[in-house]
N, C-alpha and C positions, 0 to 999 in steps of 0.2 A: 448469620447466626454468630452470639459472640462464642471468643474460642472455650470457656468456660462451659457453655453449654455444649456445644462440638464435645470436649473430652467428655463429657458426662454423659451424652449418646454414644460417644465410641465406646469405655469402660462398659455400659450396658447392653450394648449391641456384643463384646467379643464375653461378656459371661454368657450372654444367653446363646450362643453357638453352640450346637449340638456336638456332645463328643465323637472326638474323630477327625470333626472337621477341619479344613484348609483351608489355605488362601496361596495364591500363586503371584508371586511376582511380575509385574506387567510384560517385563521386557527378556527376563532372562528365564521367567516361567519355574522358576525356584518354590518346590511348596512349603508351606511354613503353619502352625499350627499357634496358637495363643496360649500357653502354659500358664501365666497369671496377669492379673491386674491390680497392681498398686495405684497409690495417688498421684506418683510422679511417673510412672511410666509401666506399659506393657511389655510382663515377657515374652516372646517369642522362643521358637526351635524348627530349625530349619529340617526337615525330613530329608532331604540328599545327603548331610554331613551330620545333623545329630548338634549342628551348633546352638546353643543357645544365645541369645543378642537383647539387651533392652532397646526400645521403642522411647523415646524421652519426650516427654509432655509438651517441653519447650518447643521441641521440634515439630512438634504438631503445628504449633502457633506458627513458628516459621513457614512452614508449607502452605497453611492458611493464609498468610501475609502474600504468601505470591499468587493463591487463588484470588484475593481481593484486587490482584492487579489482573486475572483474566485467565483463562485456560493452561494448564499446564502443558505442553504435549510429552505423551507418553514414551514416544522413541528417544526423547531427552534425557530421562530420569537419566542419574546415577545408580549405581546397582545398589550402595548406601541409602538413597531414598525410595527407592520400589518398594520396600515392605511401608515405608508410612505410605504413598500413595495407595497398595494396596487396602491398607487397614483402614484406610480413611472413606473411603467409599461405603462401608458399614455403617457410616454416621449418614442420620436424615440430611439431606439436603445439599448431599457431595456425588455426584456419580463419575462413572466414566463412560464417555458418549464417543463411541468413533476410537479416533484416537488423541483422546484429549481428557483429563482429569480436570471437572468444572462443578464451580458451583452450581445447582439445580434445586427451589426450594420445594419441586416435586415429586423430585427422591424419597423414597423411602427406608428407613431407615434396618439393617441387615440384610439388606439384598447388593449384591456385586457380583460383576462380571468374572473377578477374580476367586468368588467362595466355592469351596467345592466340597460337594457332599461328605458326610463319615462314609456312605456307601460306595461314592465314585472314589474316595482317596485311598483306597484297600490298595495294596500295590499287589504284584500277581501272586508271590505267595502267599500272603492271608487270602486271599481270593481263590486258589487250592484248597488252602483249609477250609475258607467259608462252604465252598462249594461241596467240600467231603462230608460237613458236619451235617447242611442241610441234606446231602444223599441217603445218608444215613439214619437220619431224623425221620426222613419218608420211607425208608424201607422198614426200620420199628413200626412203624401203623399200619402196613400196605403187605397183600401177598401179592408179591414181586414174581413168586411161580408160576400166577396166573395171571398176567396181564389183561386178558380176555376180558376175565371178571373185574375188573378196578372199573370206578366210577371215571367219565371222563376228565374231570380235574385232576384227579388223582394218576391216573393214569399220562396227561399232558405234562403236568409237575416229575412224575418217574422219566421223561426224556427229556425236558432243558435240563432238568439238574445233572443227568445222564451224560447230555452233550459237554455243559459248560463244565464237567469236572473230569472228563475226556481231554476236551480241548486244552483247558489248565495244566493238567498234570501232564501234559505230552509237551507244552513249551518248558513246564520247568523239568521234563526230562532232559528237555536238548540243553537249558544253558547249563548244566551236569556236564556233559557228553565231555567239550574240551577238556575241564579240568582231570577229569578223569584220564583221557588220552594222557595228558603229561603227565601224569603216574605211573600208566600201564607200560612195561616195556614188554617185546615180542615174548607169546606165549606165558606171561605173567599172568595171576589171577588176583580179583582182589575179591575180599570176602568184608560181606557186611553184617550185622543182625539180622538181614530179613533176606540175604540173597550174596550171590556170586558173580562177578564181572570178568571179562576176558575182550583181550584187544582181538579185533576182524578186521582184516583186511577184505574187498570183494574189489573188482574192477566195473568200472561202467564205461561201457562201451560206447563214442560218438565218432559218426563216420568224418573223414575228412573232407576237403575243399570236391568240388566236382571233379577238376581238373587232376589233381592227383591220383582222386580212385580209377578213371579212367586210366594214365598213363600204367598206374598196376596194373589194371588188367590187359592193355595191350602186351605189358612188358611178356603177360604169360597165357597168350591170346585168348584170353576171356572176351565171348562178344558182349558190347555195350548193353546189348537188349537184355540180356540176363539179369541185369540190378536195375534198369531204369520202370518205372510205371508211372501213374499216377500222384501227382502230388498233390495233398489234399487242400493246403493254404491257399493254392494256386486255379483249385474244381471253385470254393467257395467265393473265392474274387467275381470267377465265370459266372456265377451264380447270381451274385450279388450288380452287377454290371450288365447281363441280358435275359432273356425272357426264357431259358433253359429251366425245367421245374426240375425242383429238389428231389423229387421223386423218380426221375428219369434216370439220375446218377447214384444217387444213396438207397440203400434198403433203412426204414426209417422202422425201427422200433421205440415205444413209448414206454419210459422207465416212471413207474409214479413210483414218490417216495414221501416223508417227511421231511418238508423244513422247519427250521426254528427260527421264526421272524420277530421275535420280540422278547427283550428279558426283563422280570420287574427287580430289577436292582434291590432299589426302597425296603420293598417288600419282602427279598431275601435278610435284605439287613437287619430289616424289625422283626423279622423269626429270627434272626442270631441272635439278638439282642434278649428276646425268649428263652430260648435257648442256657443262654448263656448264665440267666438266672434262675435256672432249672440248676446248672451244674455249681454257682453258688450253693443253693440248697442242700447239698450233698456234704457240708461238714457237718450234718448231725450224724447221730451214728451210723444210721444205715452207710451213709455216704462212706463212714470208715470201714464199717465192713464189707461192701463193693470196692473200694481200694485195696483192701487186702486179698477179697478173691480174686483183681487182677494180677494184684501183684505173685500170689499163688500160679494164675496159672502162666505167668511169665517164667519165674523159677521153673516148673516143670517141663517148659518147652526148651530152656537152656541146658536143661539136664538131659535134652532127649538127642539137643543137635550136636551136645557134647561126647556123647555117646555115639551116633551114629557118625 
């Protein structure tokens, strides 16, 4: 392909990318995002740093100059050339096969190993919030009091969203938790908007070496038999090793539960994206006057905690 054409699939390949979307750097796995396309070159913004970098047309040609002499390999690139190799596999008839950046007049053109959804590229906080809006999007349509009566779609959609906004909000509890520590000093509090924090200590107890706990106890003639029994890692080897049934040693109760084996991503994203032009919608009036009854009932609950 000449590189004339090449640029004019790449420019039409990185507008038609759905907003959101990424691309990852081969080697160093850096995501990066397409801000514009001029005539002479792509902008880029690196999503780790917030950099922005042009992409230069020439350089395109260069890097084609050295596909026309045979496969790139990819653990070579420079960290300067990864985003044109990435961005270059967008154009028809460039992929990356293995580990190697190669021509291919098979390729099609907007597909790469390195593009990653608007949906997958949510980093975990927007992924909390996605995950709160759609909770909350199903419990407006859903009586949640009765779970019994929900249809079962409805009712299936009430626990992944349940789970996945659980799961979320509990990791971005903990990366909290440190910075918090180095604020708190003993018996300090801190107070937020919506709540009050205080440093815990608790202890967690793990036994020591065998050998030590023993010489304790002899020190203060505790017999050995009093702490030793059964150790489970050790029944399950015996188990797994001879013809001993699981039944002879364990009392086996059966726990049925729910899992969640599958999320549709996509499918959250294009209800946010729903969503999200829904709350568009909301600068005609109504929308102002629902922004001012929350803002109303913001005001009254500051007035309540300031009081109490």
């Amino acid at each position: 392909m000449e590189p004339d054409d090449t640029w004019t699939s790449l420019r039409r390949q990185c507008e038609a990318l759905e907003p959101g979307a990424e691309l990852l750097t081969p080697v160093s796995e850096r995501p990066f995002g397409i801000e514009r396309t001029d005539d002479d070159r792509l902008v880029v913004r690196f999503g780790d740093s917030g950099e922005t970098r042009p992409l230069w047309r020439e350089q395109f040609v260069v890097f084609l100059e050295r596909l026309d002499e045979g496969a790139v390999p990819i653990e070579g690139l420079q960290p300067g050339v990864e985003p044109y190799a990435s961005v270059l596999t967008l154009a028809a008839a460039y992929t990356a096969d293995g580990d190697a950046i190669r021509y291919d007049p098979d390729a099609a053109g907007g597909e790469s190993p390195f593009l990653v959804s608007a949906a997958a590229a949510r980093d975990p906080p927007e992924r909390v919030h996605d995950d709160a809006l759609l909770l909350a999007a199903v419990l407006e349509r859903i009586d949640a009091d009765d779970p019994a009566a929900l249809d079962t779609e409805a009712l299936t959609d009430l626990y992944v969203l349940a789970s996945d906004a659980q799961h979320g909000a509990d990791r971005l509890r903990r990366s909290a938790r440190e910075p918090l520590l180095e604020r708190l000093g003993p018996d300090q509090r801190l107070h937020g908007r919506y709540g009050t924090v205080r440093r815990t200590t608790r202890e967690r107890q793990r036994p020591k070496d065998e050998a030590t706990i023993f010489e304790a106890l002899d020190d203060h003639g505790i017999p050995h038999e009093w702490v030793t029994g059964i150790d489970r890692d050790k029944l399950d080897v015996v188990l797994a090793v001879t013809d001993l049934e699981e039944d002879a040693v364990y009392d086996v109760e059966e726990d049925v539960y729910v899992q969640k084996v599958g999320v549709d991503e996509d499918e959250k994203y294009t209800r946010l994206q729903g969503l999200a032009d829904r709350i568009d919608d909301l600068a005609d009036a109504e929308g102002e006057e629902l922004r001012a009854e929350l803002d109303a009932i913001e005001d009254r609950l500051e007035e309540a905690l300031s009081a109490g």
